[in-house]
N, C-alpha and C positions, 0 to 999 in steps of 0.2 A: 325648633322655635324657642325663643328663650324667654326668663318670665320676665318681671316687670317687676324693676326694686321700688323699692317704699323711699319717702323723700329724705328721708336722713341715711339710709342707706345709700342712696346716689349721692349726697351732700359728702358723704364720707369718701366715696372714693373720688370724686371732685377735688375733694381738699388733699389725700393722695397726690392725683396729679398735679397739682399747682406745687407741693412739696416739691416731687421729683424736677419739675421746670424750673423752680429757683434753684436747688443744687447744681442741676447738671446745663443750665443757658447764659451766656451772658447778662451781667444784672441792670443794664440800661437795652435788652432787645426790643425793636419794636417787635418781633415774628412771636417773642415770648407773652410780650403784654397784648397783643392780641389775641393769643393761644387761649390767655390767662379769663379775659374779658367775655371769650366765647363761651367759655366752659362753664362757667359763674353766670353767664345770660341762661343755658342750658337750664337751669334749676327753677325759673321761674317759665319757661317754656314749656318743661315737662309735666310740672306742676304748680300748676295756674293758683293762684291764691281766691280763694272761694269769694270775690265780691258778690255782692248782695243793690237789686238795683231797687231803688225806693221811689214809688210813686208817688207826691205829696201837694196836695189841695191847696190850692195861695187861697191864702185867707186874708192877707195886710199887703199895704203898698211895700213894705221892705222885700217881699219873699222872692223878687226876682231881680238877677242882677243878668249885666250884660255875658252872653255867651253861654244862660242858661238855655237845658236843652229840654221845650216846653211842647205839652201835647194841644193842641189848642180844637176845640168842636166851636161852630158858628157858621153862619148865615153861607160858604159854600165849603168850609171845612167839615172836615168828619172825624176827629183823631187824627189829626193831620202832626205828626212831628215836622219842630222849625225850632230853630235856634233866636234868641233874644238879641239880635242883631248889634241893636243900641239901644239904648234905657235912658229916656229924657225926663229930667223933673225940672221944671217951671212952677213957678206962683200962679200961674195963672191958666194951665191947662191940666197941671196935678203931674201923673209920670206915664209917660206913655211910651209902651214897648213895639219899637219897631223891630218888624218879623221879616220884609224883606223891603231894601229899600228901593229898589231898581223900580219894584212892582207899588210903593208906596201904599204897602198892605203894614197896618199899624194898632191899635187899640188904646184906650186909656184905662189904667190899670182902677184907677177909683170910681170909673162909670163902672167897670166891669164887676168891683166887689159890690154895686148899688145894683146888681142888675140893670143897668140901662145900658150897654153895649153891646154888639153884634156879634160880641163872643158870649156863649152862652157855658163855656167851661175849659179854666183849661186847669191842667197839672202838671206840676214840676217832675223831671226825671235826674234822681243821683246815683249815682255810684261809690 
């Protein structure tokens, strides 16, 4: 059973190999530049780069934009994750985050920071 190199150590023989394949392969192959793309994806496969995911409390109308991905608790949710579908601002209705449209399940983000909406909490998730 063999051990498990540390990521500059596999980065190193990585770059080894990519050496050896421009020397010895044609300098327009595609079999090479695949080889090359494999081997270089490998390094971020093997070792994942430590993200960090951030829970964060909307506090203002800006903190959500379309295609964030939001935890939402209220009236039949429960921590339900859902995606910010679409994010409409009007004069006249303020911005309101539709969560799914088909089901025309939606909220108004300034009833919601006044407490007057049927969401009773939600929070943003980043990475």
């Amino acid at each position: 059973m063999g051990t498990k190199l540390n990521k500059e150590t596999y980065q190193k023989l990585i770059d080894e190999d990519i050496l050896a394949l421009n020397k010895h392969m044609p300098e327009f192959s595609l079999e090479k530049k695949h080889t090359i793309d494999v081997l270089k994806q490998s390094i971020d496969f093997l070792y994942p780069k430590n993200n960090t995911v951030k829970i964060i409390s909307i506090k203002t109308i800006y903190d959500i934009k379309q295609g964030d991905t939001l935890i939402i608790t209220g009236d039949s949710f429960k921590n339900e994750i859902m995606k910010a579908q679409i994010v409409v601002i009007s004069e006249k209705d303020g911005t309101e985050i539709i969560i799914d449209k088909k089901m025309n399940k939606y909220f108004n983000l300034g009833m919601y920071l006044q407490g007057k909406s049927w969401v009773k909490n939600v929070l943003k998730i980043t990475v």
